[in-house]
C-alpha positions in Angstrom: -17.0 -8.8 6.3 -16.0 -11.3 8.7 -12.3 -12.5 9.7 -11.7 -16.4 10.6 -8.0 -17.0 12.5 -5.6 -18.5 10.6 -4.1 -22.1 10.2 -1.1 -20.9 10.2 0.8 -18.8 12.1 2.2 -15.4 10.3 5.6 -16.1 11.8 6.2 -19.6 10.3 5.0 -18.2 7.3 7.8 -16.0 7.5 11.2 -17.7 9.2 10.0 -20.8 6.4 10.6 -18.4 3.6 13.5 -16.8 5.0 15.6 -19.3 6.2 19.2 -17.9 4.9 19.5 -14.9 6.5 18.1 -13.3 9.6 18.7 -10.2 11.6 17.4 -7.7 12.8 17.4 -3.7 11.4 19.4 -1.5 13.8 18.1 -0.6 17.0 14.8 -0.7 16.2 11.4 -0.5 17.6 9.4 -3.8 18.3 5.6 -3.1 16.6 2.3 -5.0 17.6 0.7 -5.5 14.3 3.9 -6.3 12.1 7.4 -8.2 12.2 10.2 -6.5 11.0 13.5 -9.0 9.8 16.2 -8.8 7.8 15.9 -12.2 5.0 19.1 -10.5 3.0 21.8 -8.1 3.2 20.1 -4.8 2.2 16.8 -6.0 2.6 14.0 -5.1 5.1 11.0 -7.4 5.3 7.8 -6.1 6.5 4.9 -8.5 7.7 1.8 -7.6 8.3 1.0 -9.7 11.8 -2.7 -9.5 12.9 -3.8 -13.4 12.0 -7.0 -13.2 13.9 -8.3 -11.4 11.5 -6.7 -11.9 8.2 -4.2 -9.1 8.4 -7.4 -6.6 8.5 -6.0 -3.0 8.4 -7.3 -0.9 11.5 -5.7 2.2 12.3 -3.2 1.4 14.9 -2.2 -1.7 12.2 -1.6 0.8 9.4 0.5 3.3 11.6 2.9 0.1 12.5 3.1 -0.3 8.7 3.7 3.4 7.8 6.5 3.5 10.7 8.2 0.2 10.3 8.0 1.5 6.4 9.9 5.0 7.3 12.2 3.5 9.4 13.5 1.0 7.2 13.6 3.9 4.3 15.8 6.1 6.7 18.3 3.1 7.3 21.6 3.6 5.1 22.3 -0.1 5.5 18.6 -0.9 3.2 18.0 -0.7 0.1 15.0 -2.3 -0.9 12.1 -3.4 1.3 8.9 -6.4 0.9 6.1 -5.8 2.3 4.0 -9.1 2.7 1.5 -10.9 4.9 0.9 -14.5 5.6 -0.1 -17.9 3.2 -3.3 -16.9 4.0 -4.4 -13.4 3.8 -1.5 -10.6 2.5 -4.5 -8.1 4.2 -8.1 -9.1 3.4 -9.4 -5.6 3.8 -9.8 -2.7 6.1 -11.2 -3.5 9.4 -14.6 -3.3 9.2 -15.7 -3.1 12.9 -13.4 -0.1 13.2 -15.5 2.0 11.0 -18.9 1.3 10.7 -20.2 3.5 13.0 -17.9 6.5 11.3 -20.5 9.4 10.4 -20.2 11.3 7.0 -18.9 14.2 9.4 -16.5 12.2 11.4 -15.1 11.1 8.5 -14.4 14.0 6.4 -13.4 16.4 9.1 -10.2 14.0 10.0 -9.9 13.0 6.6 -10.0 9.4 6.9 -7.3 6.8 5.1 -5.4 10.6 4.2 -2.7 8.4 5.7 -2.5 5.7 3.4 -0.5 7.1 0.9 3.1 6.1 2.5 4.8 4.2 -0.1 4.8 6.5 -3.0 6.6 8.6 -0.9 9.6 6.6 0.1 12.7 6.6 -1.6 13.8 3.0 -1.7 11.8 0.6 -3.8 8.9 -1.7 -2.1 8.1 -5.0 -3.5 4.9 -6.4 -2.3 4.9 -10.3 -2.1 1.1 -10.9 -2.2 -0.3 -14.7 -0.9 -3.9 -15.3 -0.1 -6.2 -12.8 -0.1 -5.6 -8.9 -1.5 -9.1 -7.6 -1.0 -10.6 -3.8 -0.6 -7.7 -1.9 1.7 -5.4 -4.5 1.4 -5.4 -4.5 -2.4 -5.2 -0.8 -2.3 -1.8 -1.3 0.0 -0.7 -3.6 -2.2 -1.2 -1.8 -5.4 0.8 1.1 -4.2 4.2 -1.0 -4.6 6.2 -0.4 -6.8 7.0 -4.1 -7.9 3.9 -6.7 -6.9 4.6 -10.1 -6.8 2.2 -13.0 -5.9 2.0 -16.7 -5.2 -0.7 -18.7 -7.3 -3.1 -18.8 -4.2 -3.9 -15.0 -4.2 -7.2 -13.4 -4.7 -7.2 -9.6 -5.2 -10.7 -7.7 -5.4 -12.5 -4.5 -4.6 -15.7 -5.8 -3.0 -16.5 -2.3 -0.9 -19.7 -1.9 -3.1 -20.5 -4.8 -1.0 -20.9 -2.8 1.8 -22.4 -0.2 0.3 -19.1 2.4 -0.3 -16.4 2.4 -2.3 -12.2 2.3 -2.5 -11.5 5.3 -0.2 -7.7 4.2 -0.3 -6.4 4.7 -3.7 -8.4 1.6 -5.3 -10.7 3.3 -8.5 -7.4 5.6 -9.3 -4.9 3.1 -9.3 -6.8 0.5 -10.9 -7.7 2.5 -13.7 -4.4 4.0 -14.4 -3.0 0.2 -14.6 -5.4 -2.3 -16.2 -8.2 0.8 -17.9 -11.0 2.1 -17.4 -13.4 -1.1 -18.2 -11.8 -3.8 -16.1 -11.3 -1.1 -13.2 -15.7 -0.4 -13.8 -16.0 -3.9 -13.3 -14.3 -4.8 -9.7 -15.2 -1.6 -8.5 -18.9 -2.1 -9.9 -19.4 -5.9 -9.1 -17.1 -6.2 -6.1 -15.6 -9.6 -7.8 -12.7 -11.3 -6.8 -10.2 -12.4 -9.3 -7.3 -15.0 -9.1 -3.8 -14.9 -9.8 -3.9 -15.6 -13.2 -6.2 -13.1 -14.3 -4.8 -10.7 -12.6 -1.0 -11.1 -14.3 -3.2 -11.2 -17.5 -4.9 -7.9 -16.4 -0.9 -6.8 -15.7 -1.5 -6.3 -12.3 0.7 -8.7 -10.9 3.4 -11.2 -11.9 2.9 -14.7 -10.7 5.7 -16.5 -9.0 4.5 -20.2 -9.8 7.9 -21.8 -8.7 9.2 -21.6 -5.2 8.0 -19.3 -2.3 6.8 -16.0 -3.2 8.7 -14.1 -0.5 11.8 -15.8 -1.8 11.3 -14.4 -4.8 10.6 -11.1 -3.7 13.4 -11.2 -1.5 16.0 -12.0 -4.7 14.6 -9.2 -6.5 15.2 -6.8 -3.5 18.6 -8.2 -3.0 19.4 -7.7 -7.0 17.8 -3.9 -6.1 19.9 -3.7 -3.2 23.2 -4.3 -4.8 23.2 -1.1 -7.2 24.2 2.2 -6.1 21.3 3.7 -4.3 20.8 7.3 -6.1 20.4 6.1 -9.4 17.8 4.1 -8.0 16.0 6.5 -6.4 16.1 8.4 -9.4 14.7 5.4 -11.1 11.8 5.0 -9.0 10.8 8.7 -8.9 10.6 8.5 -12.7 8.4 6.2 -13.4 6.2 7.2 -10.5 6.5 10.7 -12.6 4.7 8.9 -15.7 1.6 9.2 -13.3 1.2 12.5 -12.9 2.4 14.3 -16.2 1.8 14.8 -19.4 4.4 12.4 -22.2 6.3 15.6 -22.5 6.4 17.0 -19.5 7.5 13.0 -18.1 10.4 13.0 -21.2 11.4 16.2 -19.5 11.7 15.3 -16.3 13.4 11.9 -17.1 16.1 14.3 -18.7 16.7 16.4 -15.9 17.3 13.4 -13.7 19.5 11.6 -16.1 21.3 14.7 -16.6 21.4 15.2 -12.9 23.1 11.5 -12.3 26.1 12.6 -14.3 27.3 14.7 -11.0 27.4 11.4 -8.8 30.4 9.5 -8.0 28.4 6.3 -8.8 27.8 7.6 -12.6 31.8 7.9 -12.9 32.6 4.6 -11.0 29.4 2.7 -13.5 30.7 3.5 -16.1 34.8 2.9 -15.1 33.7 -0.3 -14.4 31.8 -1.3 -17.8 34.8 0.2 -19.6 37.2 -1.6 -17.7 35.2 -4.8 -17.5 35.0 -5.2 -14.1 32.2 -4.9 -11.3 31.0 -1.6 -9.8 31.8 -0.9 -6.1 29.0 2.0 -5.4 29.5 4.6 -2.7 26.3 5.9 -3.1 26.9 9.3 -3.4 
């Protein structure tokens, strides 16, 4: 697969979309391959930034991601992030140059893409915000959100049979777990690209058809933000949970959580304020 640069710079992409609000997070490091800004109160946005090549995902781009990711998910002050790329690409792919010399054994014995699997384990929610092109790696990112938006103009696909492999980043598990087994056979099988509207018929994504997708994204975050942050967490890890279990061992767990929220401050102060008909004020603990 070859990369073309881009019309448009990431960066405008960005400040144009996020023109209410802007700050930094806390002391933080400065990464090569992404930009790190604050759009809202409570919200970290992540962008991928490699434009020469359509937001390709090569190793040292994907451990920018994973750390810029961490960070913002050990910050008190956020509590929801968006991960997104530019008008163009959100990532078209992993970088192909990077591995197609890799050997079987090279491969296997570092266990390559064993890091991709970042988001699920973060506590705060991550919206993706998905414009452009979604394709092999960078669908399989995307896909591990836990919300993904995207604007009318993207194109998600799994076209590694292309190149004679598969998804090695989540893509054939994922996939099938969300839209079944047949439409999952078919991009994996045939490599085809699909648009926007299929996929929010497929229930992959939901299409933001008015206004900038990043916006959107960033209003959802900030709605996310604004609740106390250990219910949820708690949220999050239960539906994630509906993944990996059985209905009743899922119903069980779900108990045990919202059993478990009944010992917060937040619980007591929710409900005091529904009672007494006024709004929350969470102390997150």
């Amino acid at each position: 697969m070859s990369f073309v640069a881009l019309s448009r710079s990431t960066l405008r992409h960005v400040t144009s979309s996020t023109r209410f609000f802007s700050t930094t997070l806390r002391a933080q490091r400065e990464y090569a391959n992404v930009l790190v800004s604050r759009p809202s109160p409570g919200v970290a946005l992540i962008t991928l930034n490699r434009p020469k090549a359509l937001n390709a995902l090569n190793a040292a781009h994907f451990q920018d991601i994973s750390d810029a990711m961490k960070e913002a998910d050990q910050d008190a002050s956020v509590g929801a992030m968006i991960l997104t790329g530019s008008e163009r690409a959100f990532a078209a792919g992993a970088d192909i140059k990077e591995m197609k010399d890799k050997s079987f054994a090279e491969a296997y014995t570092t266990n390559f893409l064993a890091n991709w699997e970042v988001i699920p384990k973060l506590k705060k929610p991550v919206i993706a915000a998905v414009s452009g092109y979604a394709l092999g790696g960078g669908l399989e990112l995307a896909l591990q959100a836990d919300i993904l938006l995207a604007a009318p103009s993207a194109k998600l696909g799994q076209p590694e049979v292309n190149l004679g492999v598969i998804p090695g980043g989540g893509g054939t598990q994922r996939l099938a777990r969300l839209i079944g087994k047949s439409r999952a056979m078919e991009l994996v099988l045939t490599g085809r690209i699909i648009d926007a509207d299929e996929a929010e018929r497929w229930g992959i994504v939901r299409v933001v058809r008015e206004g900038s997708v990043v916006d959107e994204a960033v209003k959802v975050a900030s709605d996310i933000a604004s609740k106390g942050r250990i219910a949820v967490g708690a949220g999050k890890e239960a539906v994630n949970a509906a993944f990996e279990m059985s209905l009743a061992e899922g119903l069980r767990f779900e108990k045990r959580l919202f059993h478990a929220l009944f010992s917060t401050k937040d619980q007591k102060e929710g409900m005091a304020a529904f009672a007494e008909k006024r709004r929350a004020e969470w102390t997150h603990s």
